[in-house]
SELUM-267321 format. One record per residue (C-alpha): residue in three letters; x, y, z. Coordinates in pm, whole numbers, plus 32768, in hexadecimal, padded with zeros to 4 digits. Last residue first. Layout:
# SELUM-267321
AlaXYZ ...
***
This chain:
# SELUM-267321
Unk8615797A3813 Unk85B979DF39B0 Unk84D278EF3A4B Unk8407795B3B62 Unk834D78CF3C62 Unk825679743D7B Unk81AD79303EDE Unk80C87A0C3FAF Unk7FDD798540AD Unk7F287A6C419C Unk7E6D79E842D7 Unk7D967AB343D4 Unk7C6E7A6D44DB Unk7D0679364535 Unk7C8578904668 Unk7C227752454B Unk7D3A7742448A Unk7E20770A45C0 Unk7F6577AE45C9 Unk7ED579144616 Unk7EFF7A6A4564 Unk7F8F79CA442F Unk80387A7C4310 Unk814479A04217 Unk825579F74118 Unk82BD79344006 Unk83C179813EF1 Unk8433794D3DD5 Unk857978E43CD6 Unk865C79FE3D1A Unk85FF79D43EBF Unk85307A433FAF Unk84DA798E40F1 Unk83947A1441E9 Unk82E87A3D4323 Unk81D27B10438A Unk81117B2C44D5 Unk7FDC7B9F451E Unk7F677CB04631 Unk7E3A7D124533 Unk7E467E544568 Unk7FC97E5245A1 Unk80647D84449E Unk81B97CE944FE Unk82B37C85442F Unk83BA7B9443CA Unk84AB7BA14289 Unk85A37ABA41FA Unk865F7AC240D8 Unk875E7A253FE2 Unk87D77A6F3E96 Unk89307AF73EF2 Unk89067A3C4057 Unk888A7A5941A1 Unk87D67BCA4170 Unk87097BF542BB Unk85B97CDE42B1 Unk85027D4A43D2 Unk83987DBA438D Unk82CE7EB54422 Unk812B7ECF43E5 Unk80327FC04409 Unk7EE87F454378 Unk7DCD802F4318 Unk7C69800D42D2 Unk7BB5813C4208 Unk7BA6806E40CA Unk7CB37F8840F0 Unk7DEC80264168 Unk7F5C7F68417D Unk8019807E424D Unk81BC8021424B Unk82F780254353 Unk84257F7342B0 Unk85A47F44438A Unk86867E74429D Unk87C87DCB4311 Unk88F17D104214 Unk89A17E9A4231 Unk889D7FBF42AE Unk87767FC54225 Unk864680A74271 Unk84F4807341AA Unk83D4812C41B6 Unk828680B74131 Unk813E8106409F Unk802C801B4042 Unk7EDC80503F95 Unk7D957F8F3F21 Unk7C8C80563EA1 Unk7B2F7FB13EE1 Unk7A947F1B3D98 Unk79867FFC3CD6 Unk78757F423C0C Unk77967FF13B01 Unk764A7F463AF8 Unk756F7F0939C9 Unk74077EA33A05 Unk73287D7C3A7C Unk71F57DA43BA8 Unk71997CFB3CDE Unk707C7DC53DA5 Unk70717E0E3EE5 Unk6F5B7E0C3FF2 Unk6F467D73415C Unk6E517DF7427B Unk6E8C7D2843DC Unk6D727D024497 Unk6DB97CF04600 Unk6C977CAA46EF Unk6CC67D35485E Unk6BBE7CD64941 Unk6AA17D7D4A12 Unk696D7CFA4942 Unk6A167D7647DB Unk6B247E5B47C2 Unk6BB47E72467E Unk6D337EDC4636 Unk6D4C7F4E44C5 Unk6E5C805E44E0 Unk6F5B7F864573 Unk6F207E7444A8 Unk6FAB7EE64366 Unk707C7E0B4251 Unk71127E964141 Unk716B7E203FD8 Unk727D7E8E3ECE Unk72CE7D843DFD Unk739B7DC33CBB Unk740A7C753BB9 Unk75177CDD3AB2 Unk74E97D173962 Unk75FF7E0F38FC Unk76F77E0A39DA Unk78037EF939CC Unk79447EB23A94 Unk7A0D80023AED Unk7B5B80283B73 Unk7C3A81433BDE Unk7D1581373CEA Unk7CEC7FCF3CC7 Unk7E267F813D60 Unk7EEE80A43DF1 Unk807780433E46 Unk818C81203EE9 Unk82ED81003F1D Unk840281F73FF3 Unk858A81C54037 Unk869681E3410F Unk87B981544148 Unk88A182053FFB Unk8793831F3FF0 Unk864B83753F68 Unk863282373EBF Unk84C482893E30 Unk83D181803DBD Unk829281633D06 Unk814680B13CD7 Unk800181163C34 Unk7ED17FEB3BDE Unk7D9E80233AE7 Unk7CC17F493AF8 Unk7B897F2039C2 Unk7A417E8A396D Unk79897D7B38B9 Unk786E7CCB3953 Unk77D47B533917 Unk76A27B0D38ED Unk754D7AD839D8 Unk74C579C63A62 Unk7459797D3BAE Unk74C678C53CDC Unk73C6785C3E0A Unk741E788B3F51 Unk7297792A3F90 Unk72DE7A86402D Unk746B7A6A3FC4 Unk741D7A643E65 Unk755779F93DD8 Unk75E87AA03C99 Unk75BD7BDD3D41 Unk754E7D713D40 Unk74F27E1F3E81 Unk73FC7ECC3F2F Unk73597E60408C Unk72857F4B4188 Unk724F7ED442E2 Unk716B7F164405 Unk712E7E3044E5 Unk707E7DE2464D Unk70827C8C4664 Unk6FB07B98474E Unk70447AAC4859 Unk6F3D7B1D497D Unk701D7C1A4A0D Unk70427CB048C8 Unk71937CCE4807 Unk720C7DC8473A Unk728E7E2545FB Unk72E77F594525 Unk73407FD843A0 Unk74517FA942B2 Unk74B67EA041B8 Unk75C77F1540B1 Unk762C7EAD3F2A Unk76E57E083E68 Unk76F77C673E30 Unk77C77BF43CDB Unk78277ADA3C3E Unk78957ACA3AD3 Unk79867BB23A7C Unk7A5E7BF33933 Unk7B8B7CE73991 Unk7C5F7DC038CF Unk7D7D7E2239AA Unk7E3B7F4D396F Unk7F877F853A27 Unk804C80B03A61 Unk81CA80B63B19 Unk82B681BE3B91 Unk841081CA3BA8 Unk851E829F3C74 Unk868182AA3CD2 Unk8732825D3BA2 Unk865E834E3AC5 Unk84A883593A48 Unk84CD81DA3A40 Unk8386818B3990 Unk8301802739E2 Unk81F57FDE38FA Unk80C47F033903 Unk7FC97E183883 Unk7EDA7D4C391D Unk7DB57C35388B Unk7CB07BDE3973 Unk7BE67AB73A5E Unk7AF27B403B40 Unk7A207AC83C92 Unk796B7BF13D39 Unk78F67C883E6A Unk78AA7DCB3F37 Unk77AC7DBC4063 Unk77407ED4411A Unk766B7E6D4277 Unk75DB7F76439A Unk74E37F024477 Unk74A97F9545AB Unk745B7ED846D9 Unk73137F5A47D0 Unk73547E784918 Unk72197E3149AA Unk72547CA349FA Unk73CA7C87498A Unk73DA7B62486B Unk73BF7A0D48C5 Unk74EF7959482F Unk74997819470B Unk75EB781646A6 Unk759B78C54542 Unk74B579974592 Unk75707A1B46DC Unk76A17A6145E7 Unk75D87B0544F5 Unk75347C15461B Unk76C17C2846AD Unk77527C7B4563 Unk762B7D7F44FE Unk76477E32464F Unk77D57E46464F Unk779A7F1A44FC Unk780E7E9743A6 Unk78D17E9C4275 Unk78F17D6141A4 Unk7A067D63409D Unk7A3E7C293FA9 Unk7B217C173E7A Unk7B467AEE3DAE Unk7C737B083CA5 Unk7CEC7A523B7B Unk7E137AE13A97 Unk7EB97ADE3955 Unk7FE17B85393F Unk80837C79384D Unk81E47D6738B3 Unk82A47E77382C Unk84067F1C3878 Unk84F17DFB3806 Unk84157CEF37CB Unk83437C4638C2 Unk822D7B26386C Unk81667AF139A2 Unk807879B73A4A Unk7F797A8A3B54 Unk7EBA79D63C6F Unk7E087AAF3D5C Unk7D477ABB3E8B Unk7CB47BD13F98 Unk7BD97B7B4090 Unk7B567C654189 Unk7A567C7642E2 Unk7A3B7DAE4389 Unk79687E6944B2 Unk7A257DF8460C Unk79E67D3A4731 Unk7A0F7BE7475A Unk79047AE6477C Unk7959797147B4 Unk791B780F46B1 Unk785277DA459F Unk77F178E644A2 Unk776677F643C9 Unk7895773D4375 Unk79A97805429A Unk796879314351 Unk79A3785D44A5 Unk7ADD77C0441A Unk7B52795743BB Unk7B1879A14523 Unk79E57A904552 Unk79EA7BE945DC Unk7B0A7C7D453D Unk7B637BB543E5 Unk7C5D7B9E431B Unk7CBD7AF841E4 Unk7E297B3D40E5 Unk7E507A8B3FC5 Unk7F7C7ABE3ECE Unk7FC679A93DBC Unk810279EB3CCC Unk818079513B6F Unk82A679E33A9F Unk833079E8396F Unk84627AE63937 Unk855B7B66383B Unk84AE7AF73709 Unk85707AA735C6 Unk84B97BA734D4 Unk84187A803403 Unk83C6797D351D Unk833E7A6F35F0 Unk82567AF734CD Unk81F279AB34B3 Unk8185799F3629 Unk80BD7AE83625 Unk80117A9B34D2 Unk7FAC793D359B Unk7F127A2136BE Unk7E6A7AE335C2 Unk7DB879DD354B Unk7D70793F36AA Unk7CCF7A783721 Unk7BF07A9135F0 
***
C-alpha cells in the first residue's frame, strides 16, 4: 500500500512540475545512567545517575509542491523511564556487582517502543506574511512493539537470597521473560504533527513543533503478560534459618492494544542581527526537557553554520546548511563509548 501511493506521489510530481524532492534522516539517543556503548552491550561499562534512556530515528524521502507535501517515512522510537534504583539493580546484573546487603531498592520501569514505516501528508497554511502554521497526518503500519511498566521491590539477604516483589504488564513482540519472539500482525495507526512560525519583528522571531501530539497505534492481536513474583510475604522459617520461597503467577494472554507514542515538542527564539543569529529553544520528550542555545553564522547566500550547546545533556552541536542540504551533528563526548548522547541529522534536496 505504501509503495502504491508512493508511485501516485511521484507521477503526480512529474505532471504538476514539482517544486521540491527531498530526502532527510534525524536520530537523536541519550542516555543518563548508561553510555550509549554500554546500552548497546549489556549495560557494560560505569553508573551515572539519572532516570532516562531515548532513541529517536527517522528517515523520510518528500515530494513538495507549493503549499502541500507527501513522504514516506520509517521510524523506531524507544523511551525507557526509570528510577536510580532500577538502573543501578540492572547494571549490577549485568556486570556481575553485589548488590547492597539490606538495602530495600524500588523498582519502578515504563517502557515505550516501536519500529514503523508510514505514509504523511501535509499542508503549510500561511495565515499572512508573518505567520504560518503546519499539520501533518501520518498513517503508520507497525510491527514491533514493547509497552508497558515493571514495579515492585528487591532486596538482598545476608546469605545471597532475594527478597522481591514485582508485578510485570506489558505487550511485546519479544518475550523478555524467555527472549523468545512471537507472532502477532502488523498494526495500523495514526501521528499527527503541528508546526508554526511567527516573525514578530524584523530580528526576531518565534517556531514551534509537536510530533505525535496525537497518535494512536491499535493492535489487535498482540501478546499481554502480566505476572508477579512474591517472596516477601512467603518467608519460612524452618530450624533457625531463613528459607525464601518466591510465589510467581501470570498468565500470557492475546488482545487488541491501543498504542500512544510520547509527544515530542520544540520551541525556539531566534534573534538576528545582520550575517549573526542568537536561538534559545526547549526540545521536551515526555516530561524531559532540553534547553539548548545555538549560534548561527551566515557565510554565504546559501551558506550556514550553526553550533550549540545543550544543557541537560552538556552536548555539543555543530552544523553547515546550505540550498542543496545540510548536516548537523550532537555529541556529548568524542569517544562512542563515554557517550551518553549523539544526534545525527543530514538532508538533500532537489528543487525542479
Amino acid at each position: 500500500m505504501i509503495k502504491k501511493v508512493f508511485i501516485v506521489g511521484l507521477f503526480l510530481a512529474q505532471s504538476v512540475h514539482a517544486q521540491e524532492l527531498s530526502m532527510r534522516i534525524d536520530s537523536f539517543s541519550y542516555s543518563e545512567p548508561y553510555t550509549l556503548d554500554g546500552l548497546l552491550n549489556n549495560l557494560s561499562g560505569d553508573l551515572s545517575s539519572g532516570d532516562v534512556a531515548m532513541t529517536f530515528n527517522e528517515a523520510k524521502l518528500t515530494y513538495a509542491k507549493d503549499n502541500w507535501h507527501i513522504s514516506v517515512l520509517s521510524r523506531l522510537d524507544y523511551l525507557l523511564e526509570f528510577n536510580s534504583d532500577t538502573a543501578a539493580i540492572f547494571h549490577s546484573i549485568e556486570n556481575d556487582i553485589a548488590l547492597d546487603v539490606g538495602r530495600n531498592y524500588a523498582i519502578d520501569l515504563k517502557a515505550h517502543h516501536m519500529i514503523s514505516r508510514g505514509v504523511q501528508g501535509g499542508y503549510k497554511w500561511h495565515v499572512d506574511d508573518e505567520r504560518w502554521l503546519q499539520a501533518d497526518v501520518t498513517l503508520l503500519k507497525s510491527s514491533k512493539i514493547l509497552s508497558g511498566e515493571l514495579k515492585g521491590q528487591w532486596q538482598e539477604t545476608a546469605d545471597g537470597r532475594q527478597l522481591t516483589r514485582l508485578d510485570l504488564d506489558y505487550q511485546y513482540s519479544k518475550d523478555l521473560l524467555f527472549g523468545e519472539p512471537v507472532n502477532h500482525s502488523d498494526a495500523t495507526g495514526i501521528a499527527i504533527d503541528v508546526a508554526g512560525a511567527w516573525q514578530y519583528s524584523d530580528q526576531l522571531s518565534l517556531d514551534f513543533k509537536a510530533q505525535d501530539l496525537f497518535s494512536r497505534i491499535y493492535w489487535t492481536d498482540v501478546p499481554s503478560t502480566q505476572a508477579s513474583a512474591n517472596s516477601i510475604n512467603n518467608v519460612v522459617i524452618t530450624d533457625g534459618k531463613v528459607n525464601v520461597q518466591p510465589l510467581l503467577s501470570g498468565k500470557t494472554t492475546k488482545g487488541n492494544y491501543d498504542q500512544k507514542l510520547p509527544t515530542r515538542l520544540l520551541i525556539g527564539a531566534n534573534y538576528q542581527t545582520n550575517s549573526h543569529t542568537l536561538r534559545a529553544e526547549i526540545f521536551q520528550v515526555a516530561s524531559f526537557t532540553f534547553p539548548r542555545v545555538k549560534y548561527q553564522y551566515q557565510a554565504q547566500k546559501d551558506l550556514k553554520f550553526q553550533m550549540g550547546y545543550d544543557f541537560k545533556s552538556q552536548a555539543v552541536s555543530a552544523g553547515a546548511y546550505t540550498k542543496y542540504g545540510f548536516i548537523n551533528l550532537m555529541a556529548d563526548d568524542l569517544s562512542l563509548k563515554k557517550a551518553h548522547t549523539l544526534g545525527v541529522s543530514a538532508g538533500v534536496n532537489l528543487k525542479f
